[in-house]
PDB file of N, CA, C and O in Angstrom:
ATOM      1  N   UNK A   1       0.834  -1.182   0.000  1.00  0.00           N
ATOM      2  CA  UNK A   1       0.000   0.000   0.000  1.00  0.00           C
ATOM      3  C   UNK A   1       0.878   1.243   0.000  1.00  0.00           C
ATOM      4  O   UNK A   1       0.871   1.950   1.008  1.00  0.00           O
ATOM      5  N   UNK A   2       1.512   1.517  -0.878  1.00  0.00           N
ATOM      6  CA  UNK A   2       2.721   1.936  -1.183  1.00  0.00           C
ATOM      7  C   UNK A   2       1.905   3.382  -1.644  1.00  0.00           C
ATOM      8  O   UNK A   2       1.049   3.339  -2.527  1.00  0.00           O
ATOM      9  N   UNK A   3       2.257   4.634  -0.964  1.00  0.00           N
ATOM     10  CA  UNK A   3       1.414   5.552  -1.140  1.00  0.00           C
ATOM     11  C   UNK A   3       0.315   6.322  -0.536  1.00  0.00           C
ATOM     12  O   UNK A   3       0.279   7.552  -0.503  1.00  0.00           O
ATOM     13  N   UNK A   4      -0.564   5.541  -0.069  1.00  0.00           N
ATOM     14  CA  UNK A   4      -1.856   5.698   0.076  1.00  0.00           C
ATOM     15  C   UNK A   4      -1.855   6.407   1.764  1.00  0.00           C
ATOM     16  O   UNK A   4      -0.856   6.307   2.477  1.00  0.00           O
ATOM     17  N   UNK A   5      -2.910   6.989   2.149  1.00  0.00           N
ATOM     18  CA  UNK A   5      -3.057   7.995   3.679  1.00  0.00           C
ATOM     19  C   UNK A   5      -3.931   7.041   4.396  1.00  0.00           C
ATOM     20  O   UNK A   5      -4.601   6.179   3.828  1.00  0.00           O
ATOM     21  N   UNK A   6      -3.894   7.222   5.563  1.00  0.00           N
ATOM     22  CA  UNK A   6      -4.554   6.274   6.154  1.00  0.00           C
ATOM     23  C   UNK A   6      -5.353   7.291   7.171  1.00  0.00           C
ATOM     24  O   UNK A   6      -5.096   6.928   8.319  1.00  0.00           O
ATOM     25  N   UNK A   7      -5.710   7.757   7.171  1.00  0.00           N
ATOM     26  CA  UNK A   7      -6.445   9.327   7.899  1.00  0.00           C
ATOM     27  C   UNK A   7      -7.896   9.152   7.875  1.00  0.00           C
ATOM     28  O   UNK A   7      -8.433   9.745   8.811  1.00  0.00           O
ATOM     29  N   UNK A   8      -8.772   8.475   7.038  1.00  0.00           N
ATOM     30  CA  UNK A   8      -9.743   8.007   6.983  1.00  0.00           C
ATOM     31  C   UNK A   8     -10.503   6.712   8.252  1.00  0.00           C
ATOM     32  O   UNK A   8     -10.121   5.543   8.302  1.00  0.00           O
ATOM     33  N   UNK A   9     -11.251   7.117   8.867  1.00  0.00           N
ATOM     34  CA  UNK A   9     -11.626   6.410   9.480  1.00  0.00           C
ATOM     35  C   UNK A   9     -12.855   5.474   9.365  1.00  0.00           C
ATOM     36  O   UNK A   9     -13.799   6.102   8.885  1.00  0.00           O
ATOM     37  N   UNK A  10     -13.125   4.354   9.605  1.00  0.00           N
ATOM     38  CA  UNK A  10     -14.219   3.703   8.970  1.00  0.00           C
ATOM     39  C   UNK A  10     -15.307   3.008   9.735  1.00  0.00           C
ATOM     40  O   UNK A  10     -14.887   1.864   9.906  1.00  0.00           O
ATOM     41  N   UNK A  11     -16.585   3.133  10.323  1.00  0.00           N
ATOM     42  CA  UNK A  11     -16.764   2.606  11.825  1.00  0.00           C
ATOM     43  C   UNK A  11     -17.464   1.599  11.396  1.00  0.00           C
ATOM     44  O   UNK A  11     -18.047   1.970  10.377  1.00  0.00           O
ATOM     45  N   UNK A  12     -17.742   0.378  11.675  1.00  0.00           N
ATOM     46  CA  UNK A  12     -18.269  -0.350  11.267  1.00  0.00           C
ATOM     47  C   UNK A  12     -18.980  -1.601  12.740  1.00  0.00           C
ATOM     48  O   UNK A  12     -18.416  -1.778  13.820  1.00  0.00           O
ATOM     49  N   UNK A  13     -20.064  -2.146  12.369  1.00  0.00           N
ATOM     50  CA  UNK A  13     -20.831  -2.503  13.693  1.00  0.00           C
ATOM     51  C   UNK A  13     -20.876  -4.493  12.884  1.00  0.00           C
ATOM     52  O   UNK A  13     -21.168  -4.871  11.749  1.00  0.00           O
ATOM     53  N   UNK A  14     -20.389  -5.369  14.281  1.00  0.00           N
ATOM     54  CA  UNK A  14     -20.489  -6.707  13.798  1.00  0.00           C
ATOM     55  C   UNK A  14     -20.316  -7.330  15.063  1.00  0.00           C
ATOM     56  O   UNK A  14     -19.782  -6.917  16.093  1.00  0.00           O
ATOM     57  N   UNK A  15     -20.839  -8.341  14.799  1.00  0.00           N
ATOM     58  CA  UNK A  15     -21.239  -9.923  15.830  1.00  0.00           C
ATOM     59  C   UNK A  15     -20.273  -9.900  16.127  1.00  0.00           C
ATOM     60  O   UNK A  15     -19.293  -9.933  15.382  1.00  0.00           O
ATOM     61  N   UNK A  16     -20.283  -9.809  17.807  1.00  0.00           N
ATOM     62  CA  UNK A  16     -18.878  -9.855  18.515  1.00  0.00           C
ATOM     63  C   UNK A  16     -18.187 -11.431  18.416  1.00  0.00           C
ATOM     64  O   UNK A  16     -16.993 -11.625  18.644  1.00  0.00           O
ATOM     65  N   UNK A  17     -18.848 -12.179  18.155  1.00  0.00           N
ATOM     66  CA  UNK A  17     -18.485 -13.576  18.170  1.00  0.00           C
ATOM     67  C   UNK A  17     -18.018 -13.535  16.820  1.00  0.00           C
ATOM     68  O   UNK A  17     -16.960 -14.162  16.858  1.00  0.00           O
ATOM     69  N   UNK A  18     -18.197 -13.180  15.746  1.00  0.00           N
ATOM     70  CA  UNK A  18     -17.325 -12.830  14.335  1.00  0.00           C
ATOM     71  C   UNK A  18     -16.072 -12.037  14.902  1.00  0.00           C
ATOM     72  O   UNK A  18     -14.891 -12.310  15.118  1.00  0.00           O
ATOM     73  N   UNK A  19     -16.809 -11.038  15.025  1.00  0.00           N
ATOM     74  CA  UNK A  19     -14.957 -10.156  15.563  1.00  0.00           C
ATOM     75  C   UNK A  19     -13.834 -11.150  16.109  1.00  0.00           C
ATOM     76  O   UNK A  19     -12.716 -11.279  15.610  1.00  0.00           O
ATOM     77  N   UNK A  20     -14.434 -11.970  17.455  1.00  0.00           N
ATOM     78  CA  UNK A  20     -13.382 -12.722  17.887  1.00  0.00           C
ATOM     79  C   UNK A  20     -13.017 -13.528  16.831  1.00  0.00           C
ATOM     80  O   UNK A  20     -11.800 -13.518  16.642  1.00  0.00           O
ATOM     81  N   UNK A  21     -13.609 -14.178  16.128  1.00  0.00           N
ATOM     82  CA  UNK A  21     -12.785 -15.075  15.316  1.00  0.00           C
ATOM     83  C   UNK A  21     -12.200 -14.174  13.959  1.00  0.00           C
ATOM     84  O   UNK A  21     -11.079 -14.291  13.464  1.00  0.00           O
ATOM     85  N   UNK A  22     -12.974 -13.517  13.644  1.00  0.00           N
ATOM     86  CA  UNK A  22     -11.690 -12.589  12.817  1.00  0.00           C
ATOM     87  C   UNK A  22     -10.299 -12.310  13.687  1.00  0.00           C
ATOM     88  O   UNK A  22      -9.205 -12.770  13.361  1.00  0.00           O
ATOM     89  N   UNK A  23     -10.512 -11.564  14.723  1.00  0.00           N
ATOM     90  CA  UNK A  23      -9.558 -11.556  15.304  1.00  0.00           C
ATOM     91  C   UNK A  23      -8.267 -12.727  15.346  1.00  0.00           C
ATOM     92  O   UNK A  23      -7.177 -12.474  14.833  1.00  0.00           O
ATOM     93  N   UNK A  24      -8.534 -13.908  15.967  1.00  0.00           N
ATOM     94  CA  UNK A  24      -8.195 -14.886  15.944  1.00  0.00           C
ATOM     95  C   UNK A  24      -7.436 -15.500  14.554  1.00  0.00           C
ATOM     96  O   UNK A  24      -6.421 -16.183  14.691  1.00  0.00           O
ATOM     97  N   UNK A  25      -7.896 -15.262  13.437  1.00  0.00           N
ATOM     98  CA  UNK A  25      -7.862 -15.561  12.011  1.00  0.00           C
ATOM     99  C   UNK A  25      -6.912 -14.727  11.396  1.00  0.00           C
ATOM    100  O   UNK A  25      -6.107 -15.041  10.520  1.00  0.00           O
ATOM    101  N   UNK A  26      -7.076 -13.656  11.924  1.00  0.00           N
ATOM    102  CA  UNK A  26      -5.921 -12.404  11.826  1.00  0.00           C
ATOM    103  C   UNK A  26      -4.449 -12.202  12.394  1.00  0.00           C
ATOM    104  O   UNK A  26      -3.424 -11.792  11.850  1.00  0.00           O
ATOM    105  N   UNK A  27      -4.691 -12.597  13.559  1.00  0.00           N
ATOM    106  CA  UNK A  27      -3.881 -12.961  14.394  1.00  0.00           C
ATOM    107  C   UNK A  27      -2.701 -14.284  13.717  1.00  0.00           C
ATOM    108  O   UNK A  27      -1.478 -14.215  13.596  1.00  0.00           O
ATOM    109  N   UNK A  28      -3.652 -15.427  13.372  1.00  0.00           N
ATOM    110  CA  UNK A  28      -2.551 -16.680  13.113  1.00  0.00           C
ATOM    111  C   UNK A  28      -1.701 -16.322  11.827  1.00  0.00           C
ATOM    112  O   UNK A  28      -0.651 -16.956  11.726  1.00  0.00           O
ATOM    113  N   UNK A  29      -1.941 -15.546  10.977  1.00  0.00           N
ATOM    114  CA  UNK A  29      -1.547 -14.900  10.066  1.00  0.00           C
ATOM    115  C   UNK A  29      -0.551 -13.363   9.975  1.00  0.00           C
ATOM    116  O   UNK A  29      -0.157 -12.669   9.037  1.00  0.00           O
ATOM    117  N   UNK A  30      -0.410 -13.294  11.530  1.00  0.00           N
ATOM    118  CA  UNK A  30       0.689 -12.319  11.561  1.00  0.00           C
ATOM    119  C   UNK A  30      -0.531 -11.385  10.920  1.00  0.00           C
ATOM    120  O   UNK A  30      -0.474 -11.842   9.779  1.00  0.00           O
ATOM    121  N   UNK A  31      -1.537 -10.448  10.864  1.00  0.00           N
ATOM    122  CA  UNK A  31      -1.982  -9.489  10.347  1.00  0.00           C
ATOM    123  C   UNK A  31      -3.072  -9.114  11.414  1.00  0.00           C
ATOM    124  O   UNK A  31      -3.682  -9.888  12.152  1.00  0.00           O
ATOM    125  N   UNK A  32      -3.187  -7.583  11.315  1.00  0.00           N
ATOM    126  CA  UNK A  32      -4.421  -6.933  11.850  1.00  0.00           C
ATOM    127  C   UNK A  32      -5.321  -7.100  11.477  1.00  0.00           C
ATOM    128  O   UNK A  32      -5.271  -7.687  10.396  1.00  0.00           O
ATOM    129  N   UNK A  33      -7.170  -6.670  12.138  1.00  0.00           N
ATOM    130  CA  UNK A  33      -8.296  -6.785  10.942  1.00  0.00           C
ATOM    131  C   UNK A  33      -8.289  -5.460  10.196  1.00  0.00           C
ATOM    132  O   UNK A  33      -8.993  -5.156   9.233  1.00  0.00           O
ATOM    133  N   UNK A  34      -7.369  -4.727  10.812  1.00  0.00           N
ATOM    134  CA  UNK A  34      -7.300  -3.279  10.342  1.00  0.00           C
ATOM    135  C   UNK A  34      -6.802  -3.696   8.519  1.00  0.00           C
ATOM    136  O   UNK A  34      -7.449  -3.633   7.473  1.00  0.00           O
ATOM    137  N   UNK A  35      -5.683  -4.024   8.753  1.00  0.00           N
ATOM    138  CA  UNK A  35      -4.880  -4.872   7.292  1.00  0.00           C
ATOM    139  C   UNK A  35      -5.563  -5.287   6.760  1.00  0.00           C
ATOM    140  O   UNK A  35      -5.982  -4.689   5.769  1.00  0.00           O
ATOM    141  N   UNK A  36      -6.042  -6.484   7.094  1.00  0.00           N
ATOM    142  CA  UNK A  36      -7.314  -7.193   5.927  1.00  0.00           C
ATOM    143  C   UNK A  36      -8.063  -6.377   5.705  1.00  0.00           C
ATOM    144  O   UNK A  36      -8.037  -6.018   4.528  1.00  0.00           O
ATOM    145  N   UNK A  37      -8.978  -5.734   6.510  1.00  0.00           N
ATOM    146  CA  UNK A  37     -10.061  -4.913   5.603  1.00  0.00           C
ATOM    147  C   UNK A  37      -9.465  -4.072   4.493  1.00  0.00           C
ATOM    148  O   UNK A  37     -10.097  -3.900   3.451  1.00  0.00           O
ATOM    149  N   UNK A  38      -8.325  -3.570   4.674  1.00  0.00           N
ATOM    150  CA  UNK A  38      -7.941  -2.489   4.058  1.00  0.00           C
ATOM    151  C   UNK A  38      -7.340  -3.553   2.736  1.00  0.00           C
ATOM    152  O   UNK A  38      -7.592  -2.964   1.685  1.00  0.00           O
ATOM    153  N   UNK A  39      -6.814  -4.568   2.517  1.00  0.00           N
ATOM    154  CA  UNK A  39      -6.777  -5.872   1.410  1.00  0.00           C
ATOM    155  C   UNK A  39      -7.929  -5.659   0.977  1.00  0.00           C
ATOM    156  O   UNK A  39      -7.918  -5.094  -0.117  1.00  0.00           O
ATOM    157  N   UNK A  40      -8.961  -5.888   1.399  1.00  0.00           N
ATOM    158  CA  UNK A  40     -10.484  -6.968   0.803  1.00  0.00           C
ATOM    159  C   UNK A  40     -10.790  -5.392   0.516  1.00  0.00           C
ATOM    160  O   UNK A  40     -10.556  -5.348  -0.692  1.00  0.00           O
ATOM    161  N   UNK A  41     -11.119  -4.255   0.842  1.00  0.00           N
ATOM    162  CA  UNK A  41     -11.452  -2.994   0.443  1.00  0.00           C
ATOM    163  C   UNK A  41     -10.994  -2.769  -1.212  1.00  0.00           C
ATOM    164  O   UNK A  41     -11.576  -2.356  -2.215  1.00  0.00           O
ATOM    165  N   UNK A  42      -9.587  -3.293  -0.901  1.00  0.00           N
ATOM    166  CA  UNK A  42      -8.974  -2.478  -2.102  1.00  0.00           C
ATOM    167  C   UNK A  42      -8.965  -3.462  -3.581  1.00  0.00           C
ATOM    168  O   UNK A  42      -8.827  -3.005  -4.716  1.00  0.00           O
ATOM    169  N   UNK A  43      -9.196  -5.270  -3.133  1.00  0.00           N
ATOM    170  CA  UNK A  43      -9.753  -5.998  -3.979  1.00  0.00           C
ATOM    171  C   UNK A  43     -10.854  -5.016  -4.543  1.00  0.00           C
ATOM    172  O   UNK A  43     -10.604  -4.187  -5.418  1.00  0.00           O
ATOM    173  N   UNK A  44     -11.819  -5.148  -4.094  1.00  0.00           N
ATOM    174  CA  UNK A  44     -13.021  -4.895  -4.020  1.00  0.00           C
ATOM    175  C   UNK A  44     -12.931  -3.680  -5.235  1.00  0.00           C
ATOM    176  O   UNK A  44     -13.290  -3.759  -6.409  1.00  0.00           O
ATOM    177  N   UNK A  45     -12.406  -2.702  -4.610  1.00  0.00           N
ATOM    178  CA  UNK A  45     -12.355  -1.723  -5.831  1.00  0.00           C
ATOM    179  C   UNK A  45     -11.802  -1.679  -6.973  1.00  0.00           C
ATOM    180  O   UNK A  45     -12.201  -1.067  -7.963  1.00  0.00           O
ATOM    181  N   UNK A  46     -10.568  -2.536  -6.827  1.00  0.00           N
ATOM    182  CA  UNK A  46     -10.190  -2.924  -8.237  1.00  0.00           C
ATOM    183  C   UNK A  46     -11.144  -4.062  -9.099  1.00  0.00           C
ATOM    184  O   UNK A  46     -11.152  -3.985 -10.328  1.00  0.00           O
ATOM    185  N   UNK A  47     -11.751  -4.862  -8.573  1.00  0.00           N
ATOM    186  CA  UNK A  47     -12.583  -5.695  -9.006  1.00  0.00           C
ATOM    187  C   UNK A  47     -13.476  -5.089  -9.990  1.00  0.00           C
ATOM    188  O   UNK A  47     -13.474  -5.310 -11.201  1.00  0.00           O
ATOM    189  N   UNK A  48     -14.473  -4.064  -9.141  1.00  0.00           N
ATOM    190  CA  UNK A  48     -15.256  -3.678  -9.516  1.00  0.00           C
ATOM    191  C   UNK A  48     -15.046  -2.266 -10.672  1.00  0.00           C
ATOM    192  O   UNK A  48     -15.953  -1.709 -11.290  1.00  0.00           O
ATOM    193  N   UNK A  49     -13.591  -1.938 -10.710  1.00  0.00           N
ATOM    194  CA  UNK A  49     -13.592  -1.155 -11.849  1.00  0.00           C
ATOM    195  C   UNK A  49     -12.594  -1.592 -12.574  1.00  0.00           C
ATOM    196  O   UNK A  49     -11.960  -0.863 -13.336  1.00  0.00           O
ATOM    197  N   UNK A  50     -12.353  -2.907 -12.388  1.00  0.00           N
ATOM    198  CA  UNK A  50     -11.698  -3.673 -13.817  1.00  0.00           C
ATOM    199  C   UNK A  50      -9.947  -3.745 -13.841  1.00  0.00           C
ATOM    200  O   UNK A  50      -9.341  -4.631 -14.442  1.00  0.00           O
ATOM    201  N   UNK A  51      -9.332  -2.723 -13.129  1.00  0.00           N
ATOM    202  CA  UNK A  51      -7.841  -2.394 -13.099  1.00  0.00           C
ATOM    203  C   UNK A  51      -7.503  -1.962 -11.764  1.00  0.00           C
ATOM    204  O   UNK A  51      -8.266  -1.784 -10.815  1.00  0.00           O
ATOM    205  N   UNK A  52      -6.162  -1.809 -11.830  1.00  0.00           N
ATOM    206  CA  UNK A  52      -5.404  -1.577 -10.608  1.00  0.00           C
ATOM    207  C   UNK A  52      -5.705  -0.353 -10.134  1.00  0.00           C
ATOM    208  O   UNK A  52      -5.981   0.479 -10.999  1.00  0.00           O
ATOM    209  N   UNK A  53      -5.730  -0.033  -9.112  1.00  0.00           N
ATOM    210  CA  UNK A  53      -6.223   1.278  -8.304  1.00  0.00           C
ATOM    211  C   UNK A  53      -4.810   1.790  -7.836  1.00  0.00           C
ATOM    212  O   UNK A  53      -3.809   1.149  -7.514  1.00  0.00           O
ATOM    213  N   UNK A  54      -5.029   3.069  -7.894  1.00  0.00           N
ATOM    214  CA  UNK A  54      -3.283   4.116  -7.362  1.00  0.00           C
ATOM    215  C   UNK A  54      -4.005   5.267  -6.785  1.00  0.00           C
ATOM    216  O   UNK A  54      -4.842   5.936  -7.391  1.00  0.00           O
ATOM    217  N   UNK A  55      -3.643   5.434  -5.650  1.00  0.00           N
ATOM    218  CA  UNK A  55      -3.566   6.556  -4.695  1.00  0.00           C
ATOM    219  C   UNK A  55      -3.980   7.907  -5.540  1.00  0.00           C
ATOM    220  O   UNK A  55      -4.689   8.782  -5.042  1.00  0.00           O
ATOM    221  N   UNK A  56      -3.571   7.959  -6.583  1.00  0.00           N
ATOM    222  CA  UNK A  56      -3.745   9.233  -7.261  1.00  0.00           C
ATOM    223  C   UNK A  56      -4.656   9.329  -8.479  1.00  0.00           C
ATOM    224  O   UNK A  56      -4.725  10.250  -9.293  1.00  0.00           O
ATOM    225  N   UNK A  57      -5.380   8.126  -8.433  1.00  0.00           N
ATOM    226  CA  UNK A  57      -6.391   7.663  -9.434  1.00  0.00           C
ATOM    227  C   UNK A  57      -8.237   8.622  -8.906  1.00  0.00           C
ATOM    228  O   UNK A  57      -9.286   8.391  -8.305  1.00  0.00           O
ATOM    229  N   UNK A  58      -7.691   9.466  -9.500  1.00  0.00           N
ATOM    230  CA  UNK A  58      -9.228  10.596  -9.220  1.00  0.00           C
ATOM    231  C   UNK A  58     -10.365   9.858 -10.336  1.00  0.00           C
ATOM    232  O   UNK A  58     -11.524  10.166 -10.058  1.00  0.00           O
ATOM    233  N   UNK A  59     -10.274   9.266 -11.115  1.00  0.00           N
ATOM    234  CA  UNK A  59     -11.264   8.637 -11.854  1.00  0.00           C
ATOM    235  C   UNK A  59     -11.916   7.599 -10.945  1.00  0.00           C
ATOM    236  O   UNK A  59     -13.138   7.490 -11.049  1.00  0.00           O
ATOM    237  N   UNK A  60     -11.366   6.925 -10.187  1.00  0.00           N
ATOM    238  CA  UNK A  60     -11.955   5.761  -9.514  1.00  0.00           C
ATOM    239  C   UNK A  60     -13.746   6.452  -9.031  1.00  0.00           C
ATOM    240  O   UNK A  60     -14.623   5.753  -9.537  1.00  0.00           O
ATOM    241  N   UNK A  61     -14.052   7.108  -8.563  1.00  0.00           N
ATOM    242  CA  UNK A  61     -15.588   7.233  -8.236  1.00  0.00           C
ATOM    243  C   UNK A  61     -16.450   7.872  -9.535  1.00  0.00           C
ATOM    244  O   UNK A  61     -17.676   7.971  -9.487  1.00  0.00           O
ATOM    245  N   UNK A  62     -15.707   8.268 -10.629  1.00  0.00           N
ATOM    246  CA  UNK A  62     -16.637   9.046 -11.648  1.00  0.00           C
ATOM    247  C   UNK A  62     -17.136   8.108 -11.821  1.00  0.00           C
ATOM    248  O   UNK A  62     -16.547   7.034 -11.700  1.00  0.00           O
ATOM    249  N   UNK A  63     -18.651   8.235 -12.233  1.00  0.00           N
ATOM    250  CA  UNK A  63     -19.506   7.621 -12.850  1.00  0.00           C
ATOM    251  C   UNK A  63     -19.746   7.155 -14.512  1.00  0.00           C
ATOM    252  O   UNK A  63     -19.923   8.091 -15.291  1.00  0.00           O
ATOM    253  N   UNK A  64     -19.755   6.165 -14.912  1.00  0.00           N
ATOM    254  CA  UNK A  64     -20.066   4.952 -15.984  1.00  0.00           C
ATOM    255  C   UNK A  64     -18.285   4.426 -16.252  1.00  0.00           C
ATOM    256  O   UNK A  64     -17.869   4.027 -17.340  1.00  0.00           O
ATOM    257  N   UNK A  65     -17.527   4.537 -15.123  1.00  0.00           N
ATOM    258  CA  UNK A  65     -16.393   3.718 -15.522  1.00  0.00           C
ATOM    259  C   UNK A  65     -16.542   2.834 -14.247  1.00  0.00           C
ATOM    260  O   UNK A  65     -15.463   2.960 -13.669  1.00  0.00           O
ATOM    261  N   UNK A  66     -17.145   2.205 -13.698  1.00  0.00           N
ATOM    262  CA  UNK A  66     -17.342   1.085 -12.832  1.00  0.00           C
ATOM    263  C   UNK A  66     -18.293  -0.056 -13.418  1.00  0.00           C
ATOM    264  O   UNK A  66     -19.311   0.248 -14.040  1.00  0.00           O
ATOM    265  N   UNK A  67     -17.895  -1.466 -13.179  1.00  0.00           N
ATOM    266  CA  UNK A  67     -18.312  -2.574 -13.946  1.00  0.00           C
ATOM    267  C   UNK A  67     -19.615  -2.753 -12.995  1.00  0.00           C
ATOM    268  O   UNK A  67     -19.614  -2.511 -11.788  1.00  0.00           O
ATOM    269  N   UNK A  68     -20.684  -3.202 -13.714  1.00  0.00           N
ATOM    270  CA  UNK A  68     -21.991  -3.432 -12.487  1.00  0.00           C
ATOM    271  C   UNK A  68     -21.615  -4.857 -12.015  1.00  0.00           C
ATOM    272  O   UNK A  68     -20.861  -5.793 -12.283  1.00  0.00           O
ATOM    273  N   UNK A  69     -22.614  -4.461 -11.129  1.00  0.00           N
ATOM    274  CA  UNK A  69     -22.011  -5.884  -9.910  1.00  0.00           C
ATOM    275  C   UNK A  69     -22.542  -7.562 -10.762  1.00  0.00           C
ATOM    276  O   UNK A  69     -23.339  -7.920 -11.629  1.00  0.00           O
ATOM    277  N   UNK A  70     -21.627  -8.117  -9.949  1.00  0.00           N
ATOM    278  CA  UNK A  70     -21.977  -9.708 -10.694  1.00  0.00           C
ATOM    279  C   UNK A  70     -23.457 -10.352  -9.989  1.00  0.00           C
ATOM    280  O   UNK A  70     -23.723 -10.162  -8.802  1.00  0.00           O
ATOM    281  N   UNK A  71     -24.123 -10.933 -10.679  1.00  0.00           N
ATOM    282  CA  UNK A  71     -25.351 -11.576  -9.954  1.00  0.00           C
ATOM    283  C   UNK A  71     -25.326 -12.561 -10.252  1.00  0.00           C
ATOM    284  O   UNK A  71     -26.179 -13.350  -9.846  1.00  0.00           O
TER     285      UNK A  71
END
């Protein structure tokens, strides 16, 4: 994540019995859930707009360059 600010905060509400085992899951893997989310986030956005995402990529939220979701 070579680049990118981390200043953004993100609050998010889940089954404490998930948390622990995320936790746990995170943990055996040497990683935070802070880390993974911020992985699966950034899948996520590259997924969904087809290419690699860069810190300085101001196109990423314009509208009709995002792929619609898979069903």
């Amino acid at each position: 994540m070579h680049g990118e600010q981390r200043t953004a905060r993100l609050t998010i509400l889940i089954d404490p019995r998930k948390k622990a085992v995320l936790e746990r899951l995170c943990a055996a893997e040497d990683l935070t859930p802070s880390q993974l989310l911020r992985r699966l986030i950034r899948s996520y956005i590259e997924e969904r707009l087809g290419r690699p995402w860069r810190p300085d990529d101001e196109r990423a939220g314009a509208p009709g360059r995002v792929r619609p979701a898979r069903r």
